[in-house]
C-alpha positions as a LaTeX table, in Angstrom:
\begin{tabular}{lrrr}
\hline
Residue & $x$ (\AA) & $y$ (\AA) & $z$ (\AA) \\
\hline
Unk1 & 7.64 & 13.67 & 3.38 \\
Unk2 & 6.74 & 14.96 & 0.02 \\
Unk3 & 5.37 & 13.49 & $-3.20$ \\
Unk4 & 3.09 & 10.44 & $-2.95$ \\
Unk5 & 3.90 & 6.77 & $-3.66$ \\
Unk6 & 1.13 & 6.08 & $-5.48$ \\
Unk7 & 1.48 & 8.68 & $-8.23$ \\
Unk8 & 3.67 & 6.88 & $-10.91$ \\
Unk9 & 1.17 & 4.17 & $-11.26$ \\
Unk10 & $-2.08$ & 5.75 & $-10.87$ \\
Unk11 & $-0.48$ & 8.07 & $-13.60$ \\
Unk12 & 0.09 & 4.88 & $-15.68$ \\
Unk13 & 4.05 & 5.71 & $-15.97$ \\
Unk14 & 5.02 & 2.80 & $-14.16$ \\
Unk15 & 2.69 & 0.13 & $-15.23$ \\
Unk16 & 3.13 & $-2.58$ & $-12.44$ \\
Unk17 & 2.63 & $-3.29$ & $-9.23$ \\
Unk18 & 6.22 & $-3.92$ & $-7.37$ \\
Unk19 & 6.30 & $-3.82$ & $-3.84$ \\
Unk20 & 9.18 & $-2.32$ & $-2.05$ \\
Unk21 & 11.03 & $-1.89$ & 1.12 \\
Unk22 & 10.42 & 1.24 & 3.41 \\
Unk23 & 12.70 & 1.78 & 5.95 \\
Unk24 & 12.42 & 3.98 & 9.28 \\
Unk25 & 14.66 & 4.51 & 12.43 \\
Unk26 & 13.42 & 3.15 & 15.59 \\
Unk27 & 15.47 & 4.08 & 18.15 \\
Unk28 & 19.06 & 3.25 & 17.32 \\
Unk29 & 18.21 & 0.12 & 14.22 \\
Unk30 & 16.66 & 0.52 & 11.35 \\
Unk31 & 13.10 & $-1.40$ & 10.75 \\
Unk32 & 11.87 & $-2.79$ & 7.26 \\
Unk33 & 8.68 & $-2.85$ & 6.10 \\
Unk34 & 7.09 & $-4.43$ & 2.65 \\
Unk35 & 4.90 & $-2.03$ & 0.93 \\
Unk36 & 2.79 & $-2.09$ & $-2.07$ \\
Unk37 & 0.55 & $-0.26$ & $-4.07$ \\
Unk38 & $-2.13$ & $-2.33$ & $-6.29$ \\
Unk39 & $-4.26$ & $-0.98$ & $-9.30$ \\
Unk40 & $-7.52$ & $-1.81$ & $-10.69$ \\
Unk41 & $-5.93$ & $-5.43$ & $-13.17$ \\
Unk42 & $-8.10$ & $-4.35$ & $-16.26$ \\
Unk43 & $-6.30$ & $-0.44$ & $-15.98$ \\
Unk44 & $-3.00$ & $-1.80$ & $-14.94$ \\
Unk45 & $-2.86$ & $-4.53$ & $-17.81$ \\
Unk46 & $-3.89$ & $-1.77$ & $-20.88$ \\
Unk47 & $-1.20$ & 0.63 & $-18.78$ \\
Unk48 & 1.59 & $-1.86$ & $-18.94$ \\
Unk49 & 0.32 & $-2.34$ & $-23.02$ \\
Unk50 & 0.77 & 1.05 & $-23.58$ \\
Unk51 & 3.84 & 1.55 & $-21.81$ \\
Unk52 & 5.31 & $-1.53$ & $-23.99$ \\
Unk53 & 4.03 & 0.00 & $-26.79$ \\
Unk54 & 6.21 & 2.86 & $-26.54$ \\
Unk55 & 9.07 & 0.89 & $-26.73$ \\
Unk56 & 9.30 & $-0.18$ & $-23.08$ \\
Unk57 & 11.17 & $-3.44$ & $-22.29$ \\
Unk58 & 11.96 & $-5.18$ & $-18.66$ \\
Unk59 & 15.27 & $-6.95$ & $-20.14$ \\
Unk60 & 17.33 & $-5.77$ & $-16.86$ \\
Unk61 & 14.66 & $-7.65$ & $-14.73$ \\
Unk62 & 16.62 & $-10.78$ & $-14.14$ \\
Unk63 & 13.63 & $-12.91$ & $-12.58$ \\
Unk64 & 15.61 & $-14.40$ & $-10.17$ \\
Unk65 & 13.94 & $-17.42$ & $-8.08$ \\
Unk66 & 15.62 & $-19.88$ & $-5.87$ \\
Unk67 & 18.71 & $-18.64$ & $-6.86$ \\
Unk68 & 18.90 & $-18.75$ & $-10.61$ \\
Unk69 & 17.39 & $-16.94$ & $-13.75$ \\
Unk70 & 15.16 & $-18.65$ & $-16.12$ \\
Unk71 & 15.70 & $-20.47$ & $-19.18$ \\
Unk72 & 14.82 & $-19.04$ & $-22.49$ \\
Unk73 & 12.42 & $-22.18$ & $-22.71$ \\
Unk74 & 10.88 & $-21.54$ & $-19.21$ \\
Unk75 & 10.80 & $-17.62$ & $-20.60$ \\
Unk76 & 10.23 & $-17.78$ & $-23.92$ \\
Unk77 & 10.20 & $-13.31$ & $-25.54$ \\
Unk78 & 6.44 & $-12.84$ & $-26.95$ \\
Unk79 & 9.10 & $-10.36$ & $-29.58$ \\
Unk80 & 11.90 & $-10.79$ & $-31.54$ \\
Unk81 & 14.57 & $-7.65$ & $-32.16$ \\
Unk82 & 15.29 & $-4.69$ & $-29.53$ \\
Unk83 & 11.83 & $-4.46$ & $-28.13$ \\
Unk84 & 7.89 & $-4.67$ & $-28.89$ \\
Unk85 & 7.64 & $-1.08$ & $-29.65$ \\
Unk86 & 3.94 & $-0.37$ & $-31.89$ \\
Unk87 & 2.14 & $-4.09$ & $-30.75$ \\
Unk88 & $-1.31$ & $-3.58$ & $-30.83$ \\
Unk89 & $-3.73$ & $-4.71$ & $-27.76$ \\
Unk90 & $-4.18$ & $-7.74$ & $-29.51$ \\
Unk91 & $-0.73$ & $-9.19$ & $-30.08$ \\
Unk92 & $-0.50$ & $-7.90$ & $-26.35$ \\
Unk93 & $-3.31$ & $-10.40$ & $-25.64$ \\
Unk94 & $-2.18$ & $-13.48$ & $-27.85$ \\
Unk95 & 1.17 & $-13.63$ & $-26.61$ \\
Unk96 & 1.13 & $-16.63$ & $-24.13$ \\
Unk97 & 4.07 & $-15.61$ & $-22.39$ \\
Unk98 & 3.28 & $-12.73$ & $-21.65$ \\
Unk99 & 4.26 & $-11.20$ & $-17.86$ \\
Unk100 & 1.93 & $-8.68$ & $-18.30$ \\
Unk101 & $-1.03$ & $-11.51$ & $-17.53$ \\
Unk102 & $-1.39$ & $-11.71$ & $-13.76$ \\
Unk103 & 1.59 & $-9.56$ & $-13.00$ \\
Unk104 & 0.32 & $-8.31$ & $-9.52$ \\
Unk105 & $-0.04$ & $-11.98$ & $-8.22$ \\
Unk106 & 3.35 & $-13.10$ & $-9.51$ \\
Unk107 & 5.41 & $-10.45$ & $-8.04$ \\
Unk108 & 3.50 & $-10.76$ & $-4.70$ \\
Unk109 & 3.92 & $-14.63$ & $-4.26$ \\
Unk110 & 6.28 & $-16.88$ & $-3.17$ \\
Unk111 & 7.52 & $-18.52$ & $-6.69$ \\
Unk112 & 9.22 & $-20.98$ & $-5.17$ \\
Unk113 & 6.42 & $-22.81$ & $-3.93$ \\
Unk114 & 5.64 & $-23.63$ & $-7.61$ \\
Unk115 & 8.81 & $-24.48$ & $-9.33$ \\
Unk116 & 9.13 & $-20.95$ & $-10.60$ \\
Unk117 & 8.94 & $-20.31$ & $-14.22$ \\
Unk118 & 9.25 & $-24.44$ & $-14.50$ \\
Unk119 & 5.41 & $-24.60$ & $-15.66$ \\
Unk120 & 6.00 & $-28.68$ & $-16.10$ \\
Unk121 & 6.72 & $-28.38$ & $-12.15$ \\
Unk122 & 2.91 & $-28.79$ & $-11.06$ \\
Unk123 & $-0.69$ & $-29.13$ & $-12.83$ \\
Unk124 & $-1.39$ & $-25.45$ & $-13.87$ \\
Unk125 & $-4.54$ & $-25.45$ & $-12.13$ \\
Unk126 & $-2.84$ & $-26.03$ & $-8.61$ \\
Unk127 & $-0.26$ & $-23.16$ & $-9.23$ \\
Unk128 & $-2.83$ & $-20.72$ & $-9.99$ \\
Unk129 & $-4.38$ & $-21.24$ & $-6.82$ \\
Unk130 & $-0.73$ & $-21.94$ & $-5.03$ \\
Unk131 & 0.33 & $-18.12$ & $-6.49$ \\
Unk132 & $-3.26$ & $-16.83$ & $-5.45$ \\
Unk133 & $-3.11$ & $-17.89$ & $-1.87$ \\
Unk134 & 0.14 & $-17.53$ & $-1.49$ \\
Unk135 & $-0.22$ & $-13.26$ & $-2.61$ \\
Unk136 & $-2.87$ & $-13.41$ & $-0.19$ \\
Unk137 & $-1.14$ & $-14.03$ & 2.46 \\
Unk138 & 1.72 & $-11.59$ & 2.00 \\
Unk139 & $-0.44$ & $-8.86$ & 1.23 \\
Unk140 & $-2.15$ & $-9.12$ & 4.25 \\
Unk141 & 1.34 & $-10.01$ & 6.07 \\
Unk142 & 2.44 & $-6.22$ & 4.77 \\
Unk143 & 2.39 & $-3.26$ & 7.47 \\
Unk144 & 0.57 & $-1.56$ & 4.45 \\
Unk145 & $-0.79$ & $-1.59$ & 1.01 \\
Unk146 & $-2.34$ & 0.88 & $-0.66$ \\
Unk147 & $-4.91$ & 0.87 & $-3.77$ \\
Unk148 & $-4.21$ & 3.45 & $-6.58$ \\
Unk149 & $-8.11$ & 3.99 & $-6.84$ \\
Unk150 & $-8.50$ & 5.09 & $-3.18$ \\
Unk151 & $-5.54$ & 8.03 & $-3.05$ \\
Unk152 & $-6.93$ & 9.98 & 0.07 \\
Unk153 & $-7.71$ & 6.39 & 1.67 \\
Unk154 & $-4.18$ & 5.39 & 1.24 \\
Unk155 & $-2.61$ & 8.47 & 2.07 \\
Unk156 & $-4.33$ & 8.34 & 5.14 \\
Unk157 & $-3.18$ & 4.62 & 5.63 \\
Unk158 & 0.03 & 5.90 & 5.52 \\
Unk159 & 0.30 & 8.20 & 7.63 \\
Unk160 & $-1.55$ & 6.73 & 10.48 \\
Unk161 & 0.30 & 3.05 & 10.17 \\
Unk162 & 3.74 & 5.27 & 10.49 \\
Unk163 & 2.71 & 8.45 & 12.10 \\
Unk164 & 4.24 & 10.09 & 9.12 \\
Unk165 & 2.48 & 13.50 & 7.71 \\
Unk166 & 2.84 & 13.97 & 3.98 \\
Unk167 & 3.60 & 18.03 & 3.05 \\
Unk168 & 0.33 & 17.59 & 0.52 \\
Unk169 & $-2.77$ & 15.26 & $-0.01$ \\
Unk170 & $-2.90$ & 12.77 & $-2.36$ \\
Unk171 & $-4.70$ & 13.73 & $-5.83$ \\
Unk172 & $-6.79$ & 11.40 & $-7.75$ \\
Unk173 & $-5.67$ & 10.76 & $-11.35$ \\
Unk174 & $-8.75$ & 10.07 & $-13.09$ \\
Unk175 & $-7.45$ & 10.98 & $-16.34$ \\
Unk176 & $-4.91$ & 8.01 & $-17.12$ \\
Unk177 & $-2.93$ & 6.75 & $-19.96$ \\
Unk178 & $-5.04$ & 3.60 & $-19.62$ \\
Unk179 & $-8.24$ & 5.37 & $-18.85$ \\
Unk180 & $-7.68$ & 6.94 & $-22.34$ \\
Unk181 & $-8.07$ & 3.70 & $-24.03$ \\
Unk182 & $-11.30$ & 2.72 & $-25.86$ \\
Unk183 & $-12.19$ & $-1.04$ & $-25.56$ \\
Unk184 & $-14.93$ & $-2.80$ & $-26.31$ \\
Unk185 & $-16.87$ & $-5.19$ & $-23.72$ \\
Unk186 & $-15.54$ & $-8.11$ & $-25.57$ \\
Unk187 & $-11.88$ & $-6.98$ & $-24.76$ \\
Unk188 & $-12.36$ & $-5.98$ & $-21.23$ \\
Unk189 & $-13.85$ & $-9.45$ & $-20.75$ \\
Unk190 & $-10.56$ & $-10.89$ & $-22.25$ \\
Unk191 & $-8.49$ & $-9.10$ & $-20.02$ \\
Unk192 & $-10.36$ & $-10.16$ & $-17.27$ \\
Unk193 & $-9.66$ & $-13.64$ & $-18.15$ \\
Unk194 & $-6.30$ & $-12.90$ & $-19.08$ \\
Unk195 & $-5.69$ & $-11.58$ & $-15.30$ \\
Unk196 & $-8.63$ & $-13.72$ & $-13.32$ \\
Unk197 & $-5.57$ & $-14.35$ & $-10.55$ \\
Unk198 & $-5.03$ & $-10.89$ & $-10.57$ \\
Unk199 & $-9.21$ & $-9.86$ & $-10.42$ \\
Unk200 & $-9.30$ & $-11.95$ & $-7.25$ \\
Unk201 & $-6.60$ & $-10.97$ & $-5.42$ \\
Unk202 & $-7.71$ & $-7.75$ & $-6.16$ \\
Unk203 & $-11.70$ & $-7.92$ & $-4.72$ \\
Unk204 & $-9.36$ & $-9.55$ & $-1.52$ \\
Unk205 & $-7.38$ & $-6.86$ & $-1.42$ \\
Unk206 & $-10.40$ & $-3.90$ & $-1.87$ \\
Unk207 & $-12.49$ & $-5.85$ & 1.05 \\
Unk208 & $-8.67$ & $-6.03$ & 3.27 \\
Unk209 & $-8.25$ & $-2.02$ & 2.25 \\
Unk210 & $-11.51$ & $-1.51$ & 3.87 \\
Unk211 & $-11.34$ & $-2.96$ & 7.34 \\
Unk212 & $-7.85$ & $-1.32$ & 8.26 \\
Unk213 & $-9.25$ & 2.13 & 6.74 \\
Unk214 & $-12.31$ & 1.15 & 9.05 \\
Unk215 & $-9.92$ & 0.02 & 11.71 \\
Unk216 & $-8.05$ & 3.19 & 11.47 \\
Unk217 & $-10.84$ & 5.77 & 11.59 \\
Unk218 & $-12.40$ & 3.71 & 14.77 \\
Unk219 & $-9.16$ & 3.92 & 16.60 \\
Unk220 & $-8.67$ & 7.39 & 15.63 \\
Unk221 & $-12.15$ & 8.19 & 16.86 \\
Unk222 & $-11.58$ & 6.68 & 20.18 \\
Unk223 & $-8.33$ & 8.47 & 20.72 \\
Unk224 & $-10.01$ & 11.42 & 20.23 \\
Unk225 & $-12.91$ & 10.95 & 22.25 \\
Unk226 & $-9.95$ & 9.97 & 24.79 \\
Unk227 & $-8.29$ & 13.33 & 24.09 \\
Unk228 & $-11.13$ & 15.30 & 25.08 \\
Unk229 & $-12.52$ & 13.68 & 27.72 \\
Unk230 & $-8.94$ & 14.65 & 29.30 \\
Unk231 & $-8.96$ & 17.68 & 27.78 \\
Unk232 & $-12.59$ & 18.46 & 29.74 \\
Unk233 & $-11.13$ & 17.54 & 32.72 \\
Unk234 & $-8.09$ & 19.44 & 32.79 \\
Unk235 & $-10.12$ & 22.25 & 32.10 \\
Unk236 & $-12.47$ & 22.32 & 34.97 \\
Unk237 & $-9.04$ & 21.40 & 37.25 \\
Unk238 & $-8.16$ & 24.97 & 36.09 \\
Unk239 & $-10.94$ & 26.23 & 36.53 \\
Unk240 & $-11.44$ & 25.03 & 40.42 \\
Unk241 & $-7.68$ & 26.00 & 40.80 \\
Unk242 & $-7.61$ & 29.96 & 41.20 \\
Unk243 & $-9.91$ & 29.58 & 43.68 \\
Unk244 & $-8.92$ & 27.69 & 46.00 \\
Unk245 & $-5.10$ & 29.80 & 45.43 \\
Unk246 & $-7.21$ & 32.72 & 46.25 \\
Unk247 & $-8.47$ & 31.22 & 49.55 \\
Unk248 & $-5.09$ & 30.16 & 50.81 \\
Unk249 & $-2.85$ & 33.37 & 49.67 \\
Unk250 & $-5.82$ & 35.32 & 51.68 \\
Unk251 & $-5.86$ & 32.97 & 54.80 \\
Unk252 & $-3.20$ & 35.00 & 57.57 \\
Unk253 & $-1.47$ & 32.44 & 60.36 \\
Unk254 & $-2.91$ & 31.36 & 63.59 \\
Unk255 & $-1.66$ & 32.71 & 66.97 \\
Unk256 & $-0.65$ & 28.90 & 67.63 \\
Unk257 & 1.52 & 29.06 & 64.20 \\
Unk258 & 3.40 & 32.18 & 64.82 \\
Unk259 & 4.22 & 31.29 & 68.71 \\
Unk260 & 6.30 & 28.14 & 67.08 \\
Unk261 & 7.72 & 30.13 & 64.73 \\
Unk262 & 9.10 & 32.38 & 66.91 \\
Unk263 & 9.90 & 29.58 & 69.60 \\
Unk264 & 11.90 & 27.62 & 67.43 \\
Unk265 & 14.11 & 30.63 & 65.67 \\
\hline
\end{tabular}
């Protein structure tokens, strides 16, 4: 495999957090897995703000949920004309409808459970924490996640939970569109409010990241310890083996051994 999966977000070029399919062939069928990558909310929120702010739009994202797309009044556009091209972070921030706010949490949960974009369907307070849990629990449901933050971590997630080696390591991009961005305290704080669903799924997900990488590096210790016990072992087999060849090659036939021979043919 080449590339690495993580590189389009951590580069702030795609500016959410989508999970996707990966497939591999086991045997003769094909298995599916659910993958995802998350990012730090407060970088991911002023990456999606910049990418908008180049004149990005998600109008071919049809939002589908039980079957149907939502209404302009369950949707309403934070923008009017072809797109939202030159917004500044605060009209980013004001708009109420905004998809940017809590993104990772929304496209990890089951939207279904709350009516989908119907926000009449429950009390707001009880679909925040329906969405929350509900992220939770297919996050940690997922054969792997990785966190854009922790590159080498992930990579090595990777390729241990699918025994898949990567032609190059994973590089750490530091130096972000969104790490380029000067805000105040103030605004960071509003952000953080903006996204609290996605600031807690996230702390989940950091403290989940950490006991598989954990996990991982345990069972890959053990295997190894396995390895060369065996390893020593097979070695002093060898070792004991020439000589005892040695003995036998140089041990002639009894009297008693070639009589038979010579009896029977």
């Amino acid at each position: 495999m080449s590339g690495h999966p993580g590189a389009a977000v951590a580069a702030g070029i795609v500016p959410l957090s989508a999970f996707c399919a990966f497939l591999r062939d086991e045997g003769l069928s094909k298995k599916f897995y659910y993958i995802t990558l998350l990012r730090d909310p407060v970088s991911r929120y002023l990456s999606e703000w910049r990418h908008v702010q180049r004149g990005a739009t998600w109008k071919t994202s049809l939002h589908m949920c039980d079957g149907r797309t939502p209404t302009p009044e369950e949707l309403p556009s934070c923008y009017e004309g072809t797109d939202w091209s030159g917004c500044t972070l605060q009209e980013f921030m004001d708009c109420p409808y905004n998809l940017a706010n809590n993104r990772q949490v929304r496209m990890l949960a089951d939207l279904s459970l709350v009516g989908c974009y119907n926000m009449s369907f429950i009390p707001e307070n009880k679909r925040a924490q329906i969405l929350l849990e509900s992220a939770k629990k297919n996050l940690k449901d997922m054969a792997f996640f990785g966190l854009t933050e922790f590159q080498r971590k992930t990579q090595y997630l990777f390729e241990r939970t699918f025994n898949l080696k990567f032609i190059r390591p994973f590089m750490q991009y530091n130096s972000t569109r969104a790490g380029g961005v000067e805000v105040d305290n103030d605004t960071i704080r509003r952000i953080e409010e903006l996204n609290d669903l996605d600031m807690q799924l996230y702390d989940y997900a950091k403290d989940l990241f950490q006991q598989r990488y954990q996990y991982k590096r345990q069972l890959e210790r053990m295997e190894q310890r396995i390895k060369n016990r065996e390893e020593r072992l097979l070695h002093r087999s060898n070792e004991a083996l020439p000589k005892e060849e040695t003995e036998e090659q140089g041990r002639l036939p009894t009297e008693d051994y070639m009589s038979h021979i010579i009896e029977k043919w």
